[in-house]
C-alpha distance (Angstrom), angle and dihedral (degrees) to the residues before:
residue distance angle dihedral
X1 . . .
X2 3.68 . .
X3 3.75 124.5 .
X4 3.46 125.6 -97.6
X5 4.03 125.3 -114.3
X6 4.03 115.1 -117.0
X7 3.88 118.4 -86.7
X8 3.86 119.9 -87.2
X9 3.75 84.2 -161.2
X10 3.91 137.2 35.7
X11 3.14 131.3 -136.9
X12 3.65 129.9 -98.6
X13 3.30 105.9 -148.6
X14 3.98 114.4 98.5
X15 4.06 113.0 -105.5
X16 4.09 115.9 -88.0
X17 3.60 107.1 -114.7
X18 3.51 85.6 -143.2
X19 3.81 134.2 93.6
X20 4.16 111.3 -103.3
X21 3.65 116.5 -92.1
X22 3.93 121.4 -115.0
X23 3.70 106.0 -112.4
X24 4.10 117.9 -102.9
X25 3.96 118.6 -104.3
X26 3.68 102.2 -124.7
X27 3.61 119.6 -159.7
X28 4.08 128.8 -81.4
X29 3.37 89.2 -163.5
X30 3.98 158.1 43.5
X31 3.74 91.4 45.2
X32 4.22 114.8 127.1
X33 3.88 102.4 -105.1
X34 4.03 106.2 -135.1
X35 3.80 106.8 -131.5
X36 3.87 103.7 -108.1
X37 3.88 100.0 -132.0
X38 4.13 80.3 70.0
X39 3.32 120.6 89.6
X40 3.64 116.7 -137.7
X41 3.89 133.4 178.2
X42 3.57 121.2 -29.3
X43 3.85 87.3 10.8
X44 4.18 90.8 75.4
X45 3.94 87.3 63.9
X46 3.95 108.5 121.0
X47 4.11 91.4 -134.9
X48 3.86 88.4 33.8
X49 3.68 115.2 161.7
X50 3.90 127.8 178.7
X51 4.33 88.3 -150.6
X52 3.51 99.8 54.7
X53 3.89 102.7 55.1
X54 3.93 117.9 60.2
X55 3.64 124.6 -101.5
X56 3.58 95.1 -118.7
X57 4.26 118.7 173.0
X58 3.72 134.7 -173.7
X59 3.42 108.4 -102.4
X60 3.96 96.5 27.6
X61 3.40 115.3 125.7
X62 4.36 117.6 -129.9
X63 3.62 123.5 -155.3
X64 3.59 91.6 0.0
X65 3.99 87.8 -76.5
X66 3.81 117.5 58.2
X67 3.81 114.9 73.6
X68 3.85 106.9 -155.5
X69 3.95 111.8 -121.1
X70 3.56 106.2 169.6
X71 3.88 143.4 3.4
X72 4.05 102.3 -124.2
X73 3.72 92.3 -174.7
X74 4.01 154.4 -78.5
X75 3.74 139.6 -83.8
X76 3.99 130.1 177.0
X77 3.59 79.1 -94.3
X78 3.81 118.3 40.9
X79 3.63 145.6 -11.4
X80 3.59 125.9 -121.9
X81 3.62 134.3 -138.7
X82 3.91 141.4 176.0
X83 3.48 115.9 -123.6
X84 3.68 142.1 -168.8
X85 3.78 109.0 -135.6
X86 4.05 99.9 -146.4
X87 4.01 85.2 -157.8
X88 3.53 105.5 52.3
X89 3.95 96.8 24.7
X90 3.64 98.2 -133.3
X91 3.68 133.7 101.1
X92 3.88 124.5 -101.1
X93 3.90 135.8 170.8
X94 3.42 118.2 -112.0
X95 4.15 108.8 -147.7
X96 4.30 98.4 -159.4
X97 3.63 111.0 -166.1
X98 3.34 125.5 -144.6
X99 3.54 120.1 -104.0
X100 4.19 102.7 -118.4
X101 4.15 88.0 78.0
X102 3.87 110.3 95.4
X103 3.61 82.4 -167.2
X104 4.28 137.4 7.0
X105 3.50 106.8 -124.0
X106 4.43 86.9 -157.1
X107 3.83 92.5 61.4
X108 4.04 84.2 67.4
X109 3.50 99.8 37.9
X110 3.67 88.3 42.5
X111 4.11 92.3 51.5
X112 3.95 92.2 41.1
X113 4.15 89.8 55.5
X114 3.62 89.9 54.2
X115 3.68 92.1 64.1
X116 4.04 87.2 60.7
X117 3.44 129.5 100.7
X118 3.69 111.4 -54.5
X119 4.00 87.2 -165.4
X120 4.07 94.4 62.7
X121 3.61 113.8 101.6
X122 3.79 95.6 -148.2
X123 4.54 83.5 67.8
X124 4.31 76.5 74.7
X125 3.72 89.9 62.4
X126 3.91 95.9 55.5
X127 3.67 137.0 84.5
X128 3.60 105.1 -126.5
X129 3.78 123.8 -164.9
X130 4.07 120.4 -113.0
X131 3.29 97.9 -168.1
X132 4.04 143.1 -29.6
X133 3.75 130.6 -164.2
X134 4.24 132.4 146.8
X135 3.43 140.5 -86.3
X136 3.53 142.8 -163.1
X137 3.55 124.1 -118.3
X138 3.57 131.3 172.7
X139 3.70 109.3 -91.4
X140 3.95 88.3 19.7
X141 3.81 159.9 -27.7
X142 3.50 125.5 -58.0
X143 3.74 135.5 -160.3
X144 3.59 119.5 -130.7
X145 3.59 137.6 -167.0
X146 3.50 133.2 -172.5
X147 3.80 123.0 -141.4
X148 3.78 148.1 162.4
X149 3.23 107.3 -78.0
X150 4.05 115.3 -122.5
X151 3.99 143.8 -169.3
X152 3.46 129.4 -113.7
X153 3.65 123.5 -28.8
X154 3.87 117.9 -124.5
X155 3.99 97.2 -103.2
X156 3.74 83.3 59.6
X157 3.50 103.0 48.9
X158 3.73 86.8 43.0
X159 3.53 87.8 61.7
X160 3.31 95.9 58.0
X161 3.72 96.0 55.0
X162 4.33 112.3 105.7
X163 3.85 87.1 -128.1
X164 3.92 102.2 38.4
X165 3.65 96.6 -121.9
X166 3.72 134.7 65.6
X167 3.63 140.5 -100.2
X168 3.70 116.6 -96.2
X169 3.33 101.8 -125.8
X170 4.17 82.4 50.4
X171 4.05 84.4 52.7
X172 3.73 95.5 47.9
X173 4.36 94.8 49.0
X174 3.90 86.2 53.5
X175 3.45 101.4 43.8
X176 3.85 92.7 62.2
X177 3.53 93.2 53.4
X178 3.73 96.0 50.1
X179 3.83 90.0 49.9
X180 4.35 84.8 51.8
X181 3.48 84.6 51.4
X182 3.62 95.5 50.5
X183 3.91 97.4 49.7
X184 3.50 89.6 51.2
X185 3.66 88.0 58.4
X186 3.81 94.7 53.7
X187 3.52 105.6 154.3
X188 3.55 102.6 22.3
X189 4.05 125.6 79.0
X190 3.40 123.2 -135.9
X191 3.40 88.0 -173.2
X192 4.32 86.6 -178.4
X193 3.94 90.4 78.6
X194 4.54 98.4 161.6
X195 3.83 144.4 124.4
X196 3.95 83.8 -104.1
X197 3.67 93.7 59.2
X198 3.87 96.3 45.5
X199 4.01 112.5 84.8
X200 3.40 126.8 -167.4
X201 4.03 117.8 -123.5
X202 3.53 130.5 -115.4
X203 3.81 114.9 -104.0
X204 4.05 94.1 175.3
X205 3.34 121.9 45.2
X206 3.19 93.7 -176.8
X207 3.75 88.0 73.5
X208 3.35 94.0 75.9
X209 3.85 91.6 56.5
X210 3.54 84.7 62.4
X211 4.15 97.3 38.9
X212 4.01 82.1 63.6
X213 4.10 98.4 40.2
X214 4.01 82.7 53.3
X215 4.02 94.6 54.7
X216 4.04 87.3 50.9
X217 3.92 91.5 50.0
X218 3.91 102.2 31.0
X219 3.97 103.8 26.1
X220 3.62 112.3 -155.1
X221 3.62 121.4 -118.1
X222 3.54 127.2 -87.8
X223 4.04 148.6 -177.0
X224 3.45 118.4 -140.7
X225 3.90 112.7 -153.8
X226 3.46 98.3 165.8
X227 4.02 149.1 -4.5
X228 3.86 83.9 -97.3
X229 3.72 98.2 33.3
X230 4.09 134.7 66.5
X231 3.42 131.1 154.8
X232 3.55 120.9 -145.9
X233 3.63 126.9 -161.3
X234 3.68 121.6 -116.2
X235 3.64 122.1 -103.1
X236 3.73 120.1 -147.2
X237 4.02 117.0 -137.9
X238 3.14 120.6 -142.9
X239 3.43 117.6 176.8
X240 4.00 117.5 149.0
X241 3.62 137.8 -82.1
X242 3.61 118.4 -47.3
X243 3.82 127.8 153.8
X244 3.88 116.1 -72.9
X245 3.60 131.6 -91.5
X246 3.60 130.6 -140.6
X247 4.18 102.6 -150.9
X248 3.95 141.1 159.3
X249 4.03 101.5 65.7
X250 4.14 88.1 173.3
X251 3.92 88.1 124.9
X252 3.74 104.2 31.5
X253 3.60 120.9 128.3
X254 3.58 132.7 -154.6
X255 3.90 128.6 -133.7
X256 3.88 135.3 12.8
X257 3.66 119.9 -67.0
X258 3.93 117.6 51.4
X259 4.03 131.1 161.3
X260 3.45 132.3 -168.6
X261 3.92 144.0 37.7
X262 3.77 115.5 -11.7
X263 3.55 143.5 150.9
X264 4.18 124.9 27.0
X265 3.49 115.2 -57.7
X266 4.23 94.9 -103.2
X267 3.37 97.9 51.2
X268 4.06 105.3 36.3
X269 3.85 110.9 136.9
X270 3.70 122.6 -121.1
X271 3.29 93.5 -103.0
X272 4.01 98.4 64.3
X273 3.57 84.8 44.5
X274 3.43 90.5 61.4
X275 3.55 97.7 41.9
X276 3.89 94.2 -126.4
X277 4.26 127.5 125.4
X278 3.77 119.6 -56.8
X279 3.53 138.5 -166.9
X280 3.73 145.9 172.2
X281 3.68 94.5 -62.3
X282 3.78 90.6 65.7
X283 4.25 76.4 78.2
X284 4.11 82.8 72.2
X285 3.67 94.8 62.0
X286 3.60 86.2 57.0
X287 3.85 95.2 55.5
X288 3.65 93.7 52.3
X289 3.78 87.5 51.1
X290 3.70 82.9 50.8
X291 3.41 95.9 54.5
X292 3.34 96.3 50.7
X293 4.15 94.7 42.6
X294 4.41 85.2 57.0
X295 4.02 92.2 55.5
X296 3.94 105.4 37.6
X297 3.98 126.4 53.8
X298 3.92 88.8 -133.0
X299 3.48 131.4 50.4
X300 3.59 126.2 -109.2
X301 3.90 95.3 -128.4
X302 4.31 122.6 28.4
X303 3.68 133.8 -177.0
X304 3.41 102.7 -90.4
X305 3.38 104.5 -178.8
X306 4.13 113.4 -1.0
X307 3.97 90.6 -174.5
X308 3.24 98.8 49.3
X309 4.20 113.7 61.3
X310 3.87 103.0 -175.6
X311 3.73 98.6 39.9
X312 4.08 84.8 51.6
X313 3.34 91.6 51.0
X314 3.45 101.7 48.3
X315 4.08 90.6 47.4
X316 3.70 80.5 55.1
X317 3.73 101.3 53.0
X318 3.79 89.4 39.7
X319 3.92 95.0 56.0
X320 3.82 80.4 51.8
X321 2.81 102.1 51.9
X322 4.02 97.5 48.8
């Protein structure tokens, strides 16, 4: 394993006044093996490459301090992982970027929301950053940051429900805490406003005791591609009903005059459609998109046609329109 780079950033967190904790032994063994001509996770990516995500295993320790417990899950970007920070002695996620980004926009973002006001009761509804620094890998370095680590996301949960959509009296408690969320942010576009990006807090810690205890008893399953490489399979935590968490601030933007291409395709405001200024309040659109996308099995807007950008667009502004 190669050794991390120093911290750009410190942590937040006051110091343990206890002595470090000697990292777990996870198992080697008794895990299902996933046959190797599958692909699994990350691997199903259309630009997938093994060298530019980071070789990260349960059991490895990061930064000399966070013993990886679980693998939470994978984006275009990152891969995410619950750790057990051996100072502190408590459990964090670890958000590993892949190693294409000269820079992460979120580490910013994340750092310029912090100055806010610590008084506003939408700062409860995001995921702030503890800490970020850079590692090593093997074909590159990768920026980390460390976060609070959270439940389900609402996509996920809504996948779960028997009818596909939720309850509206479910709808209408999340919706207020996205709009809290929202005015906190005033000033700064999310721009990435969905069910996928908003996680559901942890009201147990204790769960996450037993998340880890499970992973040493019942390993998850695994491929192993190489020496170097295995790929674990995601773990989903569930761990009650805390408040909701507005996350994933890859595409935000600071200040009050933007142009040009934002947003995913299906949810893109009418005013990047129309190629005109944007701000923050394009993040509004997005919740009433949201509120529909919680309450009906379909969306309101679809890809129509991802190859072709003008006929999309105009199938978008024509559905708007309507």
């Amino acid at each position: 394993m190669a050794a991390p780079t120093r911290a750009y950033s410190s942590s937040s967190s006051s110091p343990s006044q206890r002595p470090p904790l000697l990292p777990r032994k996870f198992p080697s063994s008794g895990f299902e093996i996933i046959d190797p001509s599958i692909k699994v996770e990350e691997e199903n990516l259309p630009f997938y490459d093994p060298k530019i995500f980071y070789p990260a295993r349960i059991g490895q320790v990061i930064h000399d301090r966070y013993q990886v417990v679980a693998k939470l899950g994978y984006g275009t970007t990152a891969t995410t992982w619950l750790c057990h920070d051996l100072v502190h002695h408590h459990y964090v996620t670890l958000k590993i970027h892949v190693n294409l980004l000269p820079h992460v926009r979120e580490v910013d973002i994340l750092r310029y929301l912090k100055t806010f006001d610590s008084e506003h009761e939408g700062r409860n509804h995001i995921r702030m950053v503890d800490d970020a620094f850079r590692i090593e890998g093997p074909h590159g370095t990768h920026e980390v940051l460390v976060l609070p680590p959270m439940s389900l996301s609402l996509r996920a949960l809504q996948e779960k429900m028997p009818t596909g959509v939720f309850d509206v009296e479910l709808a209408k408690a999340a919706l207020p805490q996205v709009l809290l969320a929202l005015d906190f942010l005033h000033g700064v576009a999310n721009i990435d406003v969905h069910a996928g990006n908003l996680l559901v807090g942890i009201s147990d810690d204790s769960y996450l005791e037993h998340f880890a205890e499970a992973e040493l008893t019942r390993p998850s399953a695994r491929k192993q591609v190489s020496d170097e490489l295995t790929i674990h399979d995601s773990q989903l935590l569930m761990a009650g009903h805390g408040p909701l968490y507005l996350c994933d601030f890859g595409e935000a933007r600071i200040g009050d005059e933007h142009k040009g291409v934002a947003m995913p395709i299906q949810h893109r405001a009418p005013e990047i459609l129309l190629d005109v200024d944007w701000d923050w309040a394009i993040d509004m659109w997005s919740v009433g998109l949201l509120a529909w996308n919680l309450l009906e099995p379909k969306p309101l807007f679809t890809i129509y046609d991802a190859d072709n950008k003008e006929l999309n667009e105009a199938h978008h502004l024509v559905n708007r329109s309507c």
